[in-house]
OpenMM code with the backbone's topology and positions (N, CA, C; nanometers):
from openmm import Vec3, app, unit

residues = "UNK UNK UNK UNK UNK UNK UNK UNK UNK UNK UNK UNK UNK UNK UNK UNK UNK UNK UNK UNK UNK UNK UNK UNK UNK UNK UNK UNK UNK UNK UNK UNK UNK UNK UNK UNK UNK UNK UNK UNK UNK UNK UNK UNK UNK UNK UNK UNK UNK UNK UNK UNK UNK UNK UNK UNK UNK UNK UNK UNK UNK UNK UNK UNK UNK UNK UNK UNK UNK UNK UNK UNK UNK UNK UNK UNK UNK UNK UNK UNK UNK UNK UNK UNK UNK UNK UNK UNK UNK UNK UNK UNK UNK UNK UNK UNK UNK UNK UNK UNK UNK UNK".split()
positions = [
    Vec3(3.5007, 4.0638, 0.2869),
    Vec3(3.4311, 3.9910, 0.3918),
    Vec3(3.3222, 3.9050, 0.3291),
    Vec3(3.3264, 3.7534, 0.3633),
    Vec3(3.2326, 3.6664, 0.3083),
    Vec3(3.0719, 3.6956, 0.3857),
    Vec3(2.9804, 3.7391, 0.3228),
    Vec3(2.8539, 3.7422, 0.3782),
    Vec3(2.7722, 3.6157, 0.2838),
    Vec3(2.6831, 3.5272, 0.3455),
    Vec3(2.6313, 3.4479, 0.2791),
    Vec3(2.5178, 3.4888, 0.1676),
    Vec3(2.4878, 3.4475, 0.1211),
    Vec3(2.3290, 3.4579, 0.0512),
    Vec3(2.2073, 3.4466, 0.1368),
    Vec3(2.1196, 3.4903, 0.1351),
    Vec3(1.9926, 3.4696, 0.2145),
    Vec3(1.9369, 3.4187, 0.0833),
    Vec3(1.8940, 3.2937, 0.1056),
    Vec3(1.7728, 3.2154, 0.0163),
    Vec3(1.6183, 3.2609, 0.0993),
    Vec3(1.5116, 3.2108, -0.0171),
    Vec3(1.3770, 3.2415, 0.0235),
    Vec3(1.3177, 3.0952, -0.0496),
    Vec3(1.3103, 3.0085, 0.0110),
    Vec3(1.2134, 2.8656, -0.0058),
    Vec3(1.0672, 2.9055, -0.0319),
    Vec3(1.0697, 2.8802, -0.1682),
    Vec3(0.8982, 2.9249, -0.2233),
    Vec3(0.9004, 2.7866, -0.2619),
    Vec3(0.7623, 2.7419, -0.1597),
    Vec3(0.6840, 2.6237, -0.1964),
    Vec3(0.5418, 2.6293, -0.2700),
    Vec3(0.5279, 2.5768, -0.3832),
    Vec3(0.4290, 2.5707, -0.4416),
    Vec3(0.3420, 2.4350, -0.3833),
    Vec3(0.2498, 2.4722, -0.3258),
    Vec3(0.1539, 2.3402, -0.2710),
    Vec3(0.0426, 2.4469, -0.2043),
    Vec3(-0.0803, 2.3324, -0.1472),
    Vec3(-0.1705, 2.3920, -0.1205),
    Vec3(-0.1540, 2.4642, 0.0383),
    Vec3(-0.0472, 2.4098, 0.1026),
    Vec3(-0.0274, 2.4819, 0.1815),
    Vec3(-0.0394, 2.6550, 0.2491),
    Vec3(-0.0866, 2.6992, 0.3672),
    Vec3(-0.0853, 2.8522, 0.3525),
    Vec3(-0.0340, 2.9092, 0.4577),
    Vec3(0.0086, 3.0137, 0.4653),
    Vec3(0.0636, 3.1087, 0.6026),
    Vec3(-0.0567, 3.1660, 0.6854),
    Vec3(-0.0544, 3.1625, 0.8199),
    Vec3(-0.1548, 3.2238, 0.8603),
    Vec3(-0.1059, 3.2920, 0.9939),
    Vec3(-0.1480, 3.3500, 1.0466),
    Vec3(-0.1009, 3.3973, 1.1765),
    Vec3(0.0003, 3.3758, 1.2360),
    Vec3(0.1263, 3.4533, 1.2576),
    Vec3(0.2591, 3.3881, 1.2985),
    Vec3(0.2859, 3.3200, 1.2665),
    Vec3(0.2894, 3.3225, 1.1193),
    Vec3(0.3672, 3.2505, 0.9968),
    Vec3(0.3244, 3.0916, 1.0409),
    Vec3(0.2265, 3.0104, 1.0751),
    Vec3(0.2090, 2.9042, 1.0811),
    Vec3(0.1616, 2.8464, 0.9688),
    Vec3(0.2382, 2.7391, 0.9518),
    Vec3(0.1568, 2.6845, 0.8246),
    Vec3(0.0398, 2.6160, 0.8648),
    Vec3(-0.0799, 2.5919, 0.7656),
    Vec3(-0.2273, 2.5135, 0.8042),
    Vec3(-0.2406, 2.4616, 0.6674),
    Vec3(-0.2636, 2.3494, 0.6847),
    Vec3(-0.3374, 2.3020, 0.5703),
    Vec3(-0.4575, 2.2929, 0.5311),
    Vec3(-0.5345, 2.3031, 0.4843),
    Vec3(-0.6617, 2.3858, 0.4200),
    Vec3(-0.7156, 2.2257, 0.4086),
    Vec3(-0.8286, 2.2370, 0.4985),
    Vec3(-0.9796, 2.1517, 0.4682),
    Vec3(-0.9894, 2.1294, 0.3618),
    Vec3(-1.0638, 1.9695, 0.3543),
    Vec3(-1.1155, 1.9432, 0.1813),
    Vec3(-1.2159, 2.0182, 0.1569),
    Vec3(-1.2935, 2.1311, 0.2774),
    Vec3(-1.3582, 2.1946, 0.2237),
    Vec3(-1.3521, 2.2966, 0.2059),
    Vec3(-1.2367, 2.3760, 0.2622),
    Vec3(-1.1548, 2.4727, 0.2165),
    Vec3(-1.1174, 2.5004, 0.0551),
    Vec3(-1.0368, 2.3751, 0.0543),
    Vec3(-0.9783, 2.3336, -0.1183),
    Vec3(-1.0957, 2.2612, -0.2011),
    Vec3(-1.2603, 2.2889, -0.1479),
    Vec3(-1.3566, 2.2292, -0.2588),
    Vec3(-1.3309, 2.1271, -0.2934),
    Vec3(-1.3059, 2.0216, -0.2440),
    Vec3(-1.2723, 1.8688, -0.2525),
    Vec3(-1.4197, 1.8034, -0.2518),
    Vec3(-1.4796, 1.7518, -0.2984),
    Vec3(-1.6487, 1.6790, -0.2700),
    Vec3(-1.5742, 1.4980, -0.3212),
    Vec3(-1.6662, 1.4685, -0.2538),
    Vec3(-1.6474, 1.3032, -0.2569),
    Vec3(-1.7582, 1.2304, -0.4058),
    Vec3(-1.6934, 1.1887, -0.5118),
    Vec3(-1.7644, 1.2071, -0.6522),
    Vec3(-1.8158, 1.0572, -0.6258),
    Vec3(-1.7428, 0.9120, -0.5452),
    Vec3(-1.8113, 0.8065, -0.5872),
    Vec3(-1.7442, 0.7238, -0.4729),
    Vec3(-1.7875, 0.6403, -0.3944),
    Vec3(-1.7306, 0.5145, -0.3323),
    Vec3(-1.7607, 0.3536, -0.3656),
    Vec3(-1.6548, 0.3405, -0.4122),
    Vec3(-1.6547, 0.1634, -0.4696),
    Vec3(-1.6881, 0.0603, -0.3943),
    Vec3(-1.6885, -0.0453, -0.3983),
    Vec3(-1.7094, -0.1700, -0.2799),
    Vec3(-1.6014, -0.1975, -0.2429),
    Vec3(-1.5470, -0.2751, -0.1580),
    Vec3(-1.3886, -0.2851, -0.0775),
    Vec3(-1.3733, -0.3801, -0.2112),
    Vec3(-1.2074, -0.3277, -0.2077),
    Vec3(-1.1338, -0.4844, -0.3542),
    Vec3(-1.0504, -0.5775, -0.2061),
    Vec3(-1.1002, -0.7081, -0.2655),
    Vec3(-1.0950, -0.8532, -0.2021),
    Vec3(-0.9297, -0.8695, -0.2267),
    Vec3(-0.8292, -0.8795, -0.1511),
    Vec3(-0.7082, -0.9027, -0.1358),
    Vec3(-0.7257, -1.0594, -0.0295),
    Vec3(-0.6100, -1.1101, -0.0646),
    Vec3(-0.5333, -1.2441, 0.0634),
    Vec3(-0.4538, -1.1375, 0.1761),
    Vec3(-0.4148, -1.1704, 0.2275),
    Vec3(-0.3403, -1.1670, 0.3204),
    Vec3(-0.1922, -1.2438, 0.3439),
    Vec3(-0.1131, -1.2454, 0.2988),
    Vec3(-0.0317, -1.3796, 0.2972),
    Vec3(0.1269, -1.3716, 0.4009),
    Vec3(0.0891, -1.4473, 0.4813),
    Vec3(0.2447, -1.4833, 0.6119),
    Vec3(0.2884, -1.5790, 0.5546),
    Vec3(0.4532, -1.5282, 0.4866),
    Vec3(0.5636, -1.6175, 0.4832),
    Vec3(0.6659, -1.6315, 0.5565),
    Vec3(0.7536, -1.7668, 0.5556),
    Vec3(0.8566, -1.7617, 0.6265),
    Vec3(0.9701, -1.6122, 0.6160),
    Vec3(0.9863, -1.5083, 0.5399),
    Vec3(1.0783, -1.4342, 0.5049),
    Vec3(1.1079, -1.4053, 0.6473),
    Vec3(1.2299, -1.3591, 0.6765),
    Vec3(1.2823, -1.2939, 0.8511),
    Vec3(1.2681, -1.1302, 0.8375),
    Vec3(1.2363, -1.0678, 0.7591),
    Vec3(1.2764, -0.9168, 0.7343),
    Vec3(1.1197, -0.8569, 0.7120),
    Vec3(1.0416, -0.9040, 0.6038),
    Vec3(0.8807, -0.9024, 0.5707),
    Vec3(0.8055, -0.9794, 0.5413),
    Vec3(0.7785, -1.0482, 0.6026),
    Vec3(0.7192, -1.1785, 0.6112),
    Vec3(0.5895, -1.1414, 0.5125),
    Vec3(0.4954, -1.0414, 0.5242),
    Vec3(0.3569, -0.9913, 0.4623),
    Vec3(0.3258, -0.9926, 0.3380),
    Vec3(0.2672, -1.0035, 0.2917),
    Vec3(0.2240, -1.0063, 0.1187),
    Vec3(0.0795, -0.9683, 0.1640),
    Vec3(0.0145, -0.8880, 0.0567),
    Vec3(-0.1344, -0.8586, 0.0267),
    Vec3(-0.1280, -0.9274, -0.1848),
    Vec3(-0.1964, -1.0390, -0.1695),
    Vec3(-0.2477, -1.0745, -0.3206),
    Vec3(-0.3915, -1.0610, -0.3589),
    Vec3(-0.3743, -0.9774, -0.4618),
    Vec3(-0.5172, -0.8954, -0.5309),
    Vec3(-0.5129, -0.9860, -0.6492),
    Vec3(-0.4189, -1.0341, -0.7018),
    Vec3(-0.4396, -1.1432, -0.8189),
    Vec3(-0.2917, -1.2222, -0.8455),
    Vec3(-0.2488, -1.2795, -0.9560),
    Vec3(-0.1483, -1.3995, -0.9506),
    Vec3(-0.0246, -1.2792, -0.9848),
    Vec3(-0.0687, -1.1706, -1.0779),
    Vec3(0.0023, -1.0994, -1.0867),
    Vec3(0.0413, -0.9619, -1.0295),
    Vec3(-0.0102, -0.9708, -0.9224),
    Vec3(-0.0246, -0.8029, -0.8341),
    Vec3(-0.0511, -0.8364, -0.6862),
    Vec3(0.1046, -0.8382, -0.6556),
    Vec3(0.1262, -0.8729, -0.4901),
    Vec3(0.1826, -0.7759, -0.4319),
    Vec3(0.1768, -0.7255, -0.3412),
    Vec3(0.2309, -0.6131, -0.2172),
    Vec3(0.2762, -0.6462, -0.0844),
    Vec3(0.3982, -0.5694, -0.0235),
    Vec3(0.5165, -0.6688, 0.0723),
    Vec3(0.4908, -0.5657, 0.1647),
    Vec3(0.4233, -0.5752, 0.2992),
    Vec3(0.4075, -0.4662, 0.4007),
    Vec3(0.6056, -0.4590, 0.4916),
    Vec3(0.6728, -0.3266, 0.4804),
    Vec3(0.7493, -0.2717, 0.4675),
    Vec3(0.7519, -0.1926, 0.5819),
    Vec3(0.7424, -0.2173, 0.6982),
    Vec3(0.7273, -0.1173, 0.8019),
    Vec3(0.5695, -0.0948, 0.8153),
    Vec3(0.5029, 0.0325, 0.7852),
    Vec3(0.4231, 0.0702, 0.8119),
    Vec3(0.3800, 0.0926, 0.6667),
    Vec3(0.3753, 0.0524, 0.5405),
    Vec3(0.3031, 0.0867, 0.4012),
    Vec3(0.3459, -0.0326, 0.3271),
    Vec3(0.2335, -0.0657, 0.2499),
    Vec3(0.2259, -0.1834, 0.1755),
    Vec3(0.3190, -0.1566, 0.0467),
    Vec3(0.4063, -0.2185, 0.0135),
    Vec3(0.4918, -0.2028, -0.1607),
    Vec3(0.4748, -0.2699, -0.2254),
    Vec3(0.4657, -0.2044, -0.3409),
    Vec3(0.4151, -0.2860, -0.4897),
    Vec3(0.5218, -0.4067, -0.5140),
    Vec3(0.5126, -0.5382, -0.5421),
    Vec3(0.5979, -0.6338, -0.5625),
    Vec3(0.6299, -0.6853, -0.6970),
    Vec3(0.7700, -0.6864, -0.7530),
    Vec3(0.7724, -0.7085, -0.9296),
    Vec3(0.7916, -0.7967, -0.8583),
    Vec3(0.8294, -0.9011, -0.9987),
    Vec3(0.8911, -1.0759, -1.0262),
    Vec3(0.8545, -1.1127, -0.8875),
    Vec3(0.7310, -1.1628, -0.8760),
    Vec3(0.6276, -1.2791, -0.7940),
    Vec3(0.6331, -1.3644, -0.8471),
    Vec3(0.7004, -1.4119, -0.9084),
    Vec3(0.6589, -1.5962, -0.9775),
    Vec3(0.7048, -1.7320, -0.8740),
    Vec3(0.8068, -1.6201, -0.8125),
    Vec3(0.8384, -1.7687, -0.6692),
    Vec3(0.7144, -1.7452, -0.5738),
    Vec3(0.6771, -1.6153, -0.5549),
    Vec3(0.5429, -1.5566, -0.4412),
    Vec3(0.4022, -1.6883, -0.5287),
    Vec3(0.3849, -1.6595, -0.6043),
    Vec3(0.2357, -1.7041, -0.7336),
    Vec3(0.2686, -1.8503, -0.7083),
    Vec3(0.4153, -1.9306, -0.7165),
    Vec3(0.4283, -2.0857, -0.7352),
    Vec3(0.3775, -2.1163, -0.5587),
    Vec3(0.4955, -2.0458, -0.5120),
    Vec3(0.4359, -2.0870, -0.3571),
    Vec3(0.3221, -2.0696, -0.3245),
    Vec3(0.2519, -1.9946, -0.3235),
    Vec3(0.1299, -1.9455, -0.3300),
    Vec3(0.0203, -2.0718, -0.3639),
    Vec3(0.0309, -2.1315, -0.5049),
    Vec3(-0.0668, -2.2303, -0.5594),
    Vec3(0.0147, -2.3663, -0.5081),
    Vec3(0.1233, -2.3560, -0.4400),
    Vec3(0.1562, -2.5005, -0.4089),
    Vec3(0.0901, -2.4901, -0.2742),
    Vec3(0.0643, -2.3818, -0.1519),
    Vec3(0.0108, -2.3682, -0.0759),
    Vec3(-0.1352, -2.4116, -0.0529),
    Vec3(-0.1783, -2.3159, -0.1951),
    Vec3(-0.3451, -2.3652, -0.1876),
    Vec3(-0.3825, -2.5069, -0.2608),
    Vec3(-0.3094, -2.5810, -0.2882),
    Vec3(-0.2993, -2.7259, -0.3764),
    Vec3(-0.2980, -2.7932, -0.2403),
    Vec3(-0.2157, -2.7721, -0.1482),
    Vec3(-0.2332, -2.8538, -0.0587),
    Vec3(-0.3196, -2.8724, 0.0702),
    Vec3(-0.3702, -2.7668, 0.0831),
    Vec3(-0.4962, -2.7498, 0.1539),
    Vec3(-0.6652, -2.8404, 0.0578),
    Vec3(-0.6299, -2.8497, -0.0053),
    Vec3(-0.7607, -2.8785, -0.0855),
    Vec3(-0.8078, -3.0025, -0.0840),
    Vec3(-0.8668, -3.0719, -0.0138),
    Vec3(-0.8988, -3.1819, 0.0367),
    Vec3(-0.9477, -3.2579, -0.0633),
    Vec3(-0.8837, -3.4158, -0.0728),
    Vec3(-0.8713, -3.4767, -0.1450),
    Vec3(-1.0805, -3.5869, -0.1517),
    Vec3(-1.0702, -3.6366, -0.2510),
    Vec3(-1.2331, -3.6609, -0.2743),
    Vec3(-1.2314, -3.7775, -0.1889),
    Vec3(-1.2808, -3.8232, -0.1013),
    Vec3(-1.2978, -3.9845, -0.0561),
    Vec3(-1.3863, -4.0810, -0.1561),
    Vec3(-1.3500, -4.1635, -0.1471),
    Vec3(-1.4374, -4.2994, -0.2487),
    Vec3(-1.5436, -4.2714, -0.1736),
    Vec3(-1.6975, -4.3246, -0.2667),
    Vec3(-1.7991, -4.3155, -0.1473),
    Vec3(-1.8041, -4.4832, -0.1667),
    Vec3(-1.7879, -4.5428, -0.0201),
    Vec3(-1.8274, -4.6752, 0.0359),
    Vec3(-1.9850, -4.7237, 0.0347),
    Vec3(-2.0643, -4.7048, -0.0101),
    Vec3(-2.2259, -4.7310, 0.0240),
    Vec3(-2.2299, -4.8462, -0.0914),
] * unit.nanometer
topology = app.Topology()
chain = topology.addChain("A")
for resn in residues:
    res = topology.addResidue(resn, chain)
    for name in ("N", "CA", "C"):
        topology.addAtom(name, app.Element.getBySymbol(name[0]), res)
């Protein structure tokens, strides 16, 4: 007669059992978590392209762009069409010098 195996799922994480086997996750002050330093916000663009699927980009520099994906921003390789469009974008916004007439 085939009887199965009974497995036992041991998770290693900070997770814990507590009262009728509920799991709780333990406070940062539970797990001694202290807050060591807060930085100043880092300055990103924002960038809406034509794409039909993710239009979003966040640019932190020419080489480090991120494609909002649903609900979380993704790291973006080979940007060099994102970086060209990008500076052909801001090239053309940049208002040209007028002669001064006086």
């Amino acid at each position: 007669m085939y009887r199965p195996a009974h497995f036992h799922l041991l998770i290693f994480s900070p997770l814990t059992l507590r009262a009728n086997n509920r799991v709780v996750i333990p406070t940062a002050e539970e797990n001694g978590m202290k807050v060591l330093n807060v930085q100043t916000p880092i300055n990103c663009e924002v960038v809406e392209t034509n794409d039909r699927e993710y239009p979003f980009y966040r640019r932190f520099s020419a080489n480090h762009w991120e494609n909002l994906m649903g609900n979380s921003w993704e790291e973006s390789y080979f940007t060099e069409h994102l970086e060209q469009a990008y500076q052909d974008y801001v090239a053309s916004r940049v208002p040209t010098a007028s002669p001064n007439l006086d």
